[in-house]
VOKOL-857458 format. One line per field, with one value per residue (C-alpha): residue number from 1; residue in one letter; x, y, z. Coordinates in steps of 0.2 Angstrom, whole numbers, plus 5000, padded with zeros to 4 digits. Layout:
num: NUM, ...;
residuo: A, ...;
px: X, ...;
py: Y, ...;
pz: Z, ...;
REM end
This chain:
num: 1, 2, 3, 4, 5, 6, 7, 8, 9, 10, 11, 12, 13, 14, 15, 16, 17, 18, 19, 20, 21, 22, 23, 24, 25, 26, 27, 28, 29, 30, 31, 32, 33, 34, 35, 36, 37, 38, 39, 40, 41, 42, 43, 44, 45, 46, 47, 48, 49, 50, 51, 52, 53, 54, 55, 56, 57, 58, 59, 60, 61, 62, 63, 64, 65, 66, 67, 68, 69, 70, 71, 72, 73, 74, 75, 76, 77, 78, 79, 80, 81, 82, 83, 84, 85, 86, 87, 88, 89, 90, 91, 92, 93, 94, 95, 96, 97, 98, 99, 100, 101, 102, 103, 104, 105, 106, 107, 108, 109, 110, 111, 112, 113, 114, 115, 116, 117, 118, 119, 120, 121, 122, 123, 124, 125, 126, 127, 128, 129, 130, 131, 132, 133, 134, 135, 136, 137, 138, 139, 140, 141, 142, 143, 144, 145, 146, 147, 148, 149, 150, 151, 152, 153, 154, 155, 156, 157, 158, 159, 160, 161, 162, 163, 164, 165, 166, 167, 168, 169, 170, 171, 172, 173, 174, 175, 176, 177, 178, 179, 180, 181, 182, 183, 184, 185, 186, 187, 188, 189, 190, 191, 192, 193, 194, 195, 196, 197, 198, 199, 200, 201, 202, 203, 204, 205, 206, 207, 208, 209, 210, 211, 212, 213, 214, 215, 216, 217, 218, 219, 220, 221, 222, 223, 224, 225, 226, 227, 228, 229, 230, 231, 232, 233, 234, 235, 236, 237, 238, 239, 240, 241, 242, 243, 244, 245, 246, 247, 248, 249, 250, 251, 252, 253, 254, 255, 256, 257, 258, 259, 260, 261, 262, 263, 264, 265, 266, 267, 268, 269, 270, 271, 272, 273, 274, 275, 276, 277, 278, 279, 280, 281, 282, 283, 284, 285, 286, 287, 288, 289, 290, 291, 292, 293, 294, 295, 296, 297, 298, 299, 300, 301, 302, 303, 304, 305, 306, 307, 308, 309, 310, 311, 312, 313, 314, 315, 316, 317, 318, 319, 320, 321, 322, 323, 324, 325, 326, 327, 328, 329, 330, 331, 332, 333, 334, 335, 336, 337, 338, 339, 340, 341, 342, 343, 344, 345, 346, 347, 348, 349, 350, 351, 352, 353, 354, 355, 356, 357, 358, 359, 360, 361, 362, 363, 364, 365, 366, 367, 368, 369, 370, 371, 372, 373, 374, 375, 376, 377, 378, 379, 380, 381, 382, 383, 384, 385, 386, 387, 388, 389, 390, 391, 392, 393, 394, 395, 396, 397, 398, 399, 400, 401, 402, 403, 404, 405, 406, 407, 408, 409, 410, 411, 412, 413, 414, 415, 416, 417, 418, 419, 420, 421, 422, 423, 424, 425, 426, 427, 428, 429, 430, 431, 432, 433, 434, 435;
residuo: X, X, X, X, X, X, X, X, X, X, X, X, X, X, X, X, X, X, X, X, X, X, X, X, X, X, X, X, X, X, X, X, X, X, X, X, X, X, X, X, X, X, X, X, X, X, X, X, X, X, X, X, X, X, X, X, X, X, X, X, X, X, X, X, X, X, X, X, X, X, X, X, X, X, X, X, X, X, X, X, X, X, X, X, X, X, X, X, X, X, X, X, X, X, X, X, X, X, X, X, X, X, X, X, X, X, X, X, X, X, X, X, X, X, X, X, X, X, X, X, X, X, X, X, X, X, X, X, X, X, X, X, X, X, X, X, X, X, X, X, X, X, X, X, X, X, X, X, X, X, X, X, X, X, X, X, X, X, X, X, X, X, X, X, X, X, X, X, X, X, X, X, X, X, X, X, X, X, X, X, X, X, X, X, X, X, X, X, X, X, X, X, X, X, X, X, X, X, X, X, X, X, X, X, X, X, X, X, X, X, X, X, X, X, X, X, X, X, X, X, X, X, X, X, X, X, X, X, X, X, X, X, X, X, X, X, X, X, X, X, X, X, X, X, X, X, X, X, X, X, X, X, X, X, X, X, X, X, X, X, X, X, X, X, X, X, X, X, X, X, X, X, X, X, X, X, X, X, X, X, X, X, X, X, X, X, X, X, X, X, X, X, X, X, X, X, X, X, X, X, X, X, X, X, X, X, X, X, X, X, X, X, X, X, X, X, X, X, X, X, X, X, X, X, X, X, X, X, X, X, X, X, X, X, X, X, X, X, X, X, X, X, X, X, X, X, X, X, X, X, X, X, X, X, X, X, X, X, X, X, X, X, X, X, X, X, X, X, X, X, X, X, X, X, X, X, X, X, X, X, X, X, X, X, X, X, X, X, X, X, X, X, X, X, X, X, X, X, X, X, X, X, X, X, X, X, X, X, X, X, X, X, X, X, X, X, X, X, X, X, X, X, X, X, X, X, X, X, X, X, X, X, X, X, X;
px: 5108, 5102, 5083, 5081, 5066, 5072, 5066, 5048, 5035, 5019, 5007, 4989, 4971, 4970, 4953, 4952, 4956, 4974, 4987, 5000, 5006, 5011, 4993, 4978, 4963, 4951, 4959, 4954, 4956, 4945, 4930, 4913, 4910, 4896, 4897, 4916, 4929, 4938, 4955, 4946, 4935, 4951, 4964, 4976, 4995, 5012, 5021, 5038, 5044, 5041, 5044, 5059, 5068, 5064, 5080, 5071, 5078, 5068, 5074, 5081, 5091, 5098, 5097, 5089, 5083, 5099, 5093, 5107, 5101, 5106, 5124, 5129, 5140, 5133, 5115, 5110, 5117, 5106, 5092, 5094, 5094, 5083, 5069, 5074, 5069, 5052, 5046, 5051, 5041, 5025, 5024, 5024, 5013, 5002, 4999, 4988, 4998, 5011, 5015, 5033, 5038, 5054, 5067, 5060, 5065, 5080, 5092, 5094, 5109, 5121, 5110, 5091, 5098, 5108, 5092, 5084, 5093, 5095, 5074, 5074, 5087, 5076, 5060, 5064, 5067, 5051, 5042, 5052, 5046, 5028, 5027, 5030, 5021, 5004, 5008, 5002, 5007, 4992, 5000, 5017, 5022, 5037, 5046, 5045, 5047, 5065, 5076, 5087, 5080, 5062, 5065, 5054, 5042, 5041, 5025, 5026, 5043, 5048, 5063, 5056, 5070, 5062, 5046, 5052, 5065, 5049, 5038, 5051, 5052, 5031, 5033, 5046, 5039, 5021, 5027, 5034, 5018, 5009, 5022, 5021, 5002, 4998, 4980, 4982, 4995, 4997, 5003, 5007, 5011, 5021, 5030, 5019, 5013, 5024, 5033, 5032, 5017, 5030, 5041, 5026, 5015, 5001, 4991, 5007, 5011, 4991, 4990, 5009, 5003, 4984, 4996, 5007, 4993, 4985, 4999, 5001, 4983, 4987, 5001, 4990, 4979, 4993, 5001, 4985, 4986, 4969, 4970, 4965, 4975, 4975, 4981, 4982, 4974, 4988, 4986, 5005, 5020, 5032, 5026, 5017, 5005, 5002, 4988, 4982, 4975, 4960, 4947, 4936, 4953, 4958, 4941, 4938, 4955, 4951, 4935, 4944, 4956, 4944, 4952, 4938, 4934, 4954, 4958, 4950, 4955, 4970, 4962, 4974, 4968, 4982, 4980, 4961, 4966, 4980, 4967, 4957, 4943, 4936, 4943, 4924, 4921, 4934, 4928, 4910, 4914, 4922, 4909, 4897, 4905, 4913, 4931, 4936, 4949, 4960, 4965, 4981, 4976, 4984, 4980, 4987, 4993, 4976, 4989, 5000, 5003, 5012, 5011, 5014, 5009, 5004, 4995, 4978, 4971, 4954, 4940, 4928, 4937, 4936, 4917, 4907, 4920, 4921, 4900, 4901, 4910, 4906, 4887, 4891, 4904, 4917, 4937, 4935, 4954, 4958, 4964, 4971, 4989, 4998, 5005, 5012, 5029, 5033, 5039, 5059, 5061, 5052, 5067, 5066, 5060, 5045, 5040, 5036, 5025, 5015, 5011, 5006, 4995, 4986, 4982, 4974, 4964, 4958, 4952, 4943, 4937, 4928, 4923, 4915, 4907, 4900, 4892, 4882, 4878, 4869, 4863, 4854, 4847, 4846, 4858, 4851, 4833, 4837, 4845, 4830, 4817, 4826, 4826, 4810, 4799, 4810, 4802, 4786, 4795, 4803, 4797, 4809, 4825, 4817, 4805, 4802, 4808, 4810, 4793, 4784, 4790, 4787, 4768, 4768, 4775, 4762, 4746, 4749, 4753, 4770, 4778, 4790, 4795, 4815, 4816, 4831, 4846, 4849, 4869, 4868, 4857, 4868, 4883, 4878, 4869, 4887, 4895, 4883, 4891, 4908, 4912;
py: 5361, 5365, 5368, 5354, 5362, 5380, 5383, 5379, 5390, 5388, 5379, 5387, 5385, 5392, 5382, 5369, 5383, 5384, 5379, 5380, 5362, 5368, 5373, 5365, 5365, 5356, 5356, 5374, 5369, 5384, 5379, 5373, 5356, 5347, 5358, 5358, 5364, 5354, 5352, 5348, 5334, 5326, 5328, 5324, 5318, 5315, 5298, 5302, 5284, 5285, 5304, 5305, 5290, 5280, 5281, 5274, 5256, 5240, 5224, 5225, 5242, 5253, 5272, 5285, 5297, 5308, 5320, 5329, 5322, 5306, 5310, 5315, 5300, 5304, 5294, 5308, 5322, 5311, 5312, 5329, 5338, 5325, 5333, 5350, 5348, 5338, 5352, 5365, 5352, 5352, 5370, 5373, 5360, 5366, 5348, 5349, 5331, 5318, 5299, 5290, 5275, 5275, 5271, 5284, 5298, 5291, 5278, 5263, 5263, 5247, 5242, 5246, 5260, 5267, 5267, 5277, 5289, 5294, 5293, 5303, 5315, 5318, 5318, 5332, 5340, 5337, 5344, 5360, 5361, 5357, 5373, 5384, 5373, 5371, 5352, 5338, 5319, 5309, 5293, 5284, 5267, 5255, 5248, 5229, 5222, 5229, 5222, 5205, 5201, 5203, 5190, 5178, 5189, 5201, 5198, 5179, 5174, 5158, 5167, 5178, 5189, 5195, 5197, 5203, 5216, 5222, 5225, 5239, 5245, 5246, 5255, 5269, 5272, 5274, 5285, 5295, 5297, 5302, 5314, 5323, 5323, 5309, 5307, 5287, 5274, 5259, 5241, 5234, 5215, 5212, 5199, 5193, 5177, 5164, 5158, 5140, 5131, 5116, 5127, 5135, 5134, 5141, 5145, 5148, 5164, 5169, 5167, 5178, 5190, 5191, 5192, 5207, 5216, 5217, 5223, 5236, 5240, 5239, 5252, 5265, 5267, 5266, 5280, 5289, 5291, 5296, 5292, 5276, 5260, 5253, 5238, 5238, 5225, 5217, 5200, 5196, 5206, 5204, 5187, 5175, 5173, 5188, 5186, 5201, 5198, 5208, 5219, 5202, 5194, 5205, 5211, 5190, 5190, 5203, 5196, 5179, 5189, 5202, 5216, 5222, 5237, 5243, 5243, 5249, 5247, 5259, 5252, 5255, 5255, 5245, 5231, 5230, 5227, 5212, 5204, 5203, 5216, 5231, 5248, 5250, 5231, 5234, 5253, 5247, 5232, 5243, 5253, 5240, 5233, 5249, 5245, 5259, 5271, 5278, 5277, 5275, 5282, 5277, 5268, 5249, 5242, 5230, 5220, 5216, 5206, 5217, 5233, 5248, 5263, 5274, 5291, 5291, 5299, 5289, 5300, 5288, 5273, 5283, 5289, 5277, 5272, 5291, 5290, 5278, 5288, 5307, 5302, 5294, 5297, 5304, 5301, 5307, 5305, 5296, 5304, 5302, 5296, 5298, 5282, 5281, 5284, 5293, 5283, 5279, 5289, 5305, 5310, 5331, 5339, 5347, 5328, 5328, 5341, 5335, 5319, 5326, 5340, 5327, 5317, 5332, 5335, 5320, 5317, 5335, 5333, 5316, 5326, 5337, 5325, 5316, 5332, 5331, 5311, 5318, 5333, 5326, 5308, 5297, 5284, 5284, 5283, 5267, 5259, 5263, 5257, 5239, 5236, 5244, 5226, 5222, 5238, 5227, 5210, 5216, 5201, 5189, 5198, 5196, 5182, 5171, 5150, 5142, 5132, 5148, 5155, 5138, 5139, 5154, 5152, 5138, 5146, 5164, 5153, 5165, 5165, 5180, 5185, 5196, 5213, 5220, 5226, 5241, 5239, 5247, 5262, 5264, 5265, 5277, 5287, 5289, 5295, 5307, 5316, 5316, 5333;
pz: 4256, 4239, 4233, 4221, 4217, 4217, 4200, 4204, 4207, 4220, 4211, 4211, 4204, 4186, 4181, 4168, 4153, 4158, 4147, 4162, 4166, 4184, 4190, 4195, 4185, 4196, 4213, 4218, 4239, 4246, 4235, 4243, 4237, 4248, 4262, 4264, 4253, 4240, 4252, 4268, 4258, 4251, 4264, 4251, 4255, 4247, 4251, 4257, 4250, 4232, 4231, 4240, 4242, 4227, 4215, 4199, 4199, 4196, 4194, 4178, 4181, 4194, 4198, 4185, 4199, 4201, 4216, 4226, 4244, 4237, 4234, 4252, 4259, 4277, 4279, 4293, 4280, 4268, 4278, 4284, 4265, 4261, 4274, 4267, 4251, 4256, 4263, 4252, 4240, 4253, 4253, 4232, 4232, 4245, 4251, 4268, 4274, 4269, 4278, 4280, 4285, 4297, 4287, 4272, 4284, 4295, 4292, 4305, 4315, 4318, 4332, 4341, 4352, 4336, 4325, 4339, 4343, 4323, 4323, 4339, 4329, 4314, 4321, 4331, 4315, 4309, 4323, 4321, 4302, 4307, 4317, 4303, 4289, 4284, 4280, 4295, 4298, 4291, 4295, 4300, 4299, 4303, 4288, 4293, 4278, 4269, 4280, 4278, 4296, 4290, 4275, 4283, 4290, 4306, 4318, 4308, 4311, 4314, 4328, 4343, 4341, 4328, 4331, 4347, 4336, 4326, 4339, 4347, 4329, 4331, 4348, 4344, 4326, 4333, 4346, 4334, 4325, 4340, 4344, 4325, 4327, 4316, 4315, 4310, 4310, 4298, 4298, 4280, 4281, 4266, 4271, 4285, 4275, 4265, 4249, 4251, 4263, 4263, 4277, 4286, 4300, 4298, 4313, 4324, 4313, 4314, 4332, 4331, 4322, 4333, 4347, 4341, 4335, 4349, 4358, 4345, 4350, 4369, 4367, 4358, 4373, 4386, 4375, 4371, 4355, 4347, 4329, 4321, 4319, 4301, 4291, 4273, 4264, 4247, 4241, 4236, 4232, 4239, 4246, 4237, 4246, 4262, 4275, 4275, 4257, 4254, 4264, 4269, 4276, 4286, 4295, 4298, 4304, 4314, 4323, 4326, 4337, 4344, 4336, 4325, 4335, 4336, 4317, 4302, 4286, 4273, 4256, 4240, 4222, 4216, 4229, 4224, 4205, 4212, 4222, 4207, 4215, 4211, 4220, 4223, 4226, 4242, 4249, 4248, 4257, 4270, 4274, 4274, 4287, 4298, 4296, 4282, 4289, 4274, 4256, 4247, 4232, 4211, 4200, 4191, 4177, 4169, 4159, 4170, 4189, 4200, 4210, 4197, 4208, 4197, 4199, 4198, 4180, 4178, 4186, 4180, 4188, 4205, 4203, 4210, 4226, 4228, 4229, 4242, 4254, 4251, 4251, 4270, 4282, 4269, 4272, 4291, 4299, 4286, 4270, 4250, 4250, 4234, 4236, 4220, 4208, 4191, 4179, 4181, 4164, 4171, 4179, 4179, 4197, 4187, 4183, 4202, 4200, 4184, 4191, 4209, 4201, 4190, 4205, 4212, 4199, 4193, 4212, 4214, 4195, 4204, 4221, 4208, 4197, 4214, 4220, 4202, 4208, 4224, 4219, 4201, 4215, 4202, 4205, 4223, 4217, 4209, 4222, 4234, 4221, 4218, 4236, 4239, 4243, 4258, 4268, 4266, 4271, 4289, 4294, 4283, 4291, 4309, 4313, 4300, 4297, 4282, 4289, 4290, 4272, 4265, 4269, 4263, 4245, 4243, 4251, 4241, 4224, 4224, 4209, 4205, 4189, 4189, 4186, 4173, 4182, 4170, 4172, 4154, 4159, 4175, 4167, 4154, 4169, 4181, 4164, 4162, 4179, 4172, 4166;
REM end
């Protein structure tokens, strides 16, 4: 095996004055930010998908990515290197976890049984490499979505051989997890929904996909596996239309199959943007309703309709989601996933490192700027004194009829007049934090 990235050093914390491109300048992990340090409060991970097995291609070009684990004409050689230089990249980095799907780490076999004993193969590996590294397993998942098989679908297949082929896929892949001390394990349903509704049943695949979920959920305690279950919300890409389309459809899916207490929600920033939400629209909609688990973290294109995953640079675009959590629960066994890709152009093993240690930074510089937003009160002041009346109207969100309200409104002559919003003083008062 060769280092392929041999030539880079161990990025540290140099403060926002450096002028070295391979150091952090707001990411210092053992700072006290809130009560915890700055690595404990971010839980930051690298994707192994993007970072190591992407090859630079898109539809209208191939390969640009030229790395040497991708030369060896073996797949479990492939594989092998491949993990080699993933960790030599986790420890420069410093990364405190990273996530795979299957098939990122292990290639299938020419059957099941094949596929499994490859997984079993390289997952040992990986358990010998966690002993000695700081870096932990913040989620798995099963790839069922890349796979001619899975062209119509895994849990919603119109064949039960697949679904039934998916669901063993589900099994051994969150075994693997629990076995590599992964705190959570995710279910992505990209091509769980349809391209056409003129070949689709529609509630035959939602009752499918309630069923396999909840055997997904009925394994997890059988197995007991402690970390949460999480689906992630996309609207489209690569199916027109996905069920799983934003935070609101999955948690009412998840009720109508008595699932809302087994899964919470991995919310991305990029999916937000294609379901035409806010990433904060999504996060606070989460917490509001107890279902947020983790967060796949980059950012997307404005101008354009697909899935970019780039890495995030917009602390300002990250401010107020990053309020809503760090002032409550904060990321708890969830975590921030770099899920997201250089540019097919960056094709040096130092552009790795830039777009990784940008991330990190511009996520701490907002953890920073958050810990301003709570400390100063401000924001939180005006939220409390524009709901302030409802503390002396308990009674409308109890006992009251519209009969009782109506009687009310005509006997006390009520006659409101609005109050401003301030959108323009609130905006200009989150900037202020931004430093």
């Amino acid at each position: 095996m060769s280092d392929y990235f041999q030539s880079i050093p161990k990025i540290k914390f140099e403060g926002k004055d450096s002028q070295n491109p391979l150091a952090f300048k707001f990411y210092n992990p053992q700072q006290k930010v809130l009560g915890k340090t700055i690595e404990d409060h971010l839980r930051m991970a690298v994707c192994y998908w993007h970072t190591f097995n992407w090859p630079g291609n898109d539809p209208f070009g191939g390969q640009t990515f030229l790395r040497p684990w991708m030369d060896h004409q073996d797949a479990i050689d492939q594989a092998t290197d491949k993990l080699e230089n993933a960790f030599s990249f986790f420890d420069k980095l410093d990364i405190p976890y990273f996530c795979f799907h299957d098939v990122d780490i292990a290639p299938e076999g020419n059957n099941f049984a094949e596929t499994e004993i490859i997984q079993k193969k390289i997952v040992d590996l990986i358990s010998k490499k966690l002993e000695t590294s700081k870096v932990k397993l913040l989620w798995g998942t099963a790839n069922l979505f890349s796979h001619r098989r899975y062209m119509a679908g895994a849990a919603t297949n119109p064949n039960p051989e697949i679904f039934q082929y998916a669901a063993a896929q589900v099994k051994m892949c969150i075994e693997n997890t629990h076995h590599l001390g992964g705190q959570n394990y995710v279910l992505w349903g990209g091509r769980e929904g349809y391209e056409t509704i003129l070949n689709t049943n529609m509630k035959q695949e939602f009752d499918q996909l309630g069923r396999f979920l909840n055997m997904v959920a009925e394994h997890k305690h059988k197995i007991g596996f402690q970390g949460n279950l999480l689906i992630e919300p996309k609207p489209h890409e690569p199916t027109k239309h996905q069920y799983d389309f934003d935070s609101a459809n999955v948690f009412a899916f998840l009720q109508k199959y008595g699932l809302e207490k087994e899964f919470k929600l991995n919310i991305e920033v990029n999916h937000a943007i294609l379901a035409k939400h806010s990433f904060e629209h999504e996060i606070a909609y989460a917490l509001a309703n107890d279902i947020f688990g983790s967060i796949d973290i980059n950012r997307g294109d404005y101008l354009v309709g697909w899935d970019t995953d780039q890495f995030p640079n917009n602390t300002e675009e990250l401010l107020l989601p990053f309020y809503y959590l760090f002032k409550n629960q904060g990321l708890g066994s969830g975590g921030l996933n770099m899920d997201a890709k250089i540019r097919r152009q960056s094709i040096d093993p130092e552009d790795l490192f830039y777009a990784h240690i940008g991330a990190m930074d511009t996520c701490a510089r907002t953890l920073l700027a958050v810990e301003r937003m709570i400390n100063d009160g401000s924001y939180e002041e005006f939220l409390n004194k524009r709901y302030e009346n409802w503390s002396q109207n308990k009674e409308l969100m109890q006992s009251s009829s519209l009969e009782s309200i109506y009687e009310k409104v005509k006997s006390k002559d009520i006659n409101p007049e609005p109050q401003s919003g301030r959108q323009e003083y609130l905006e200009n008062l989150l900037n202020s934090f931004i430093e």
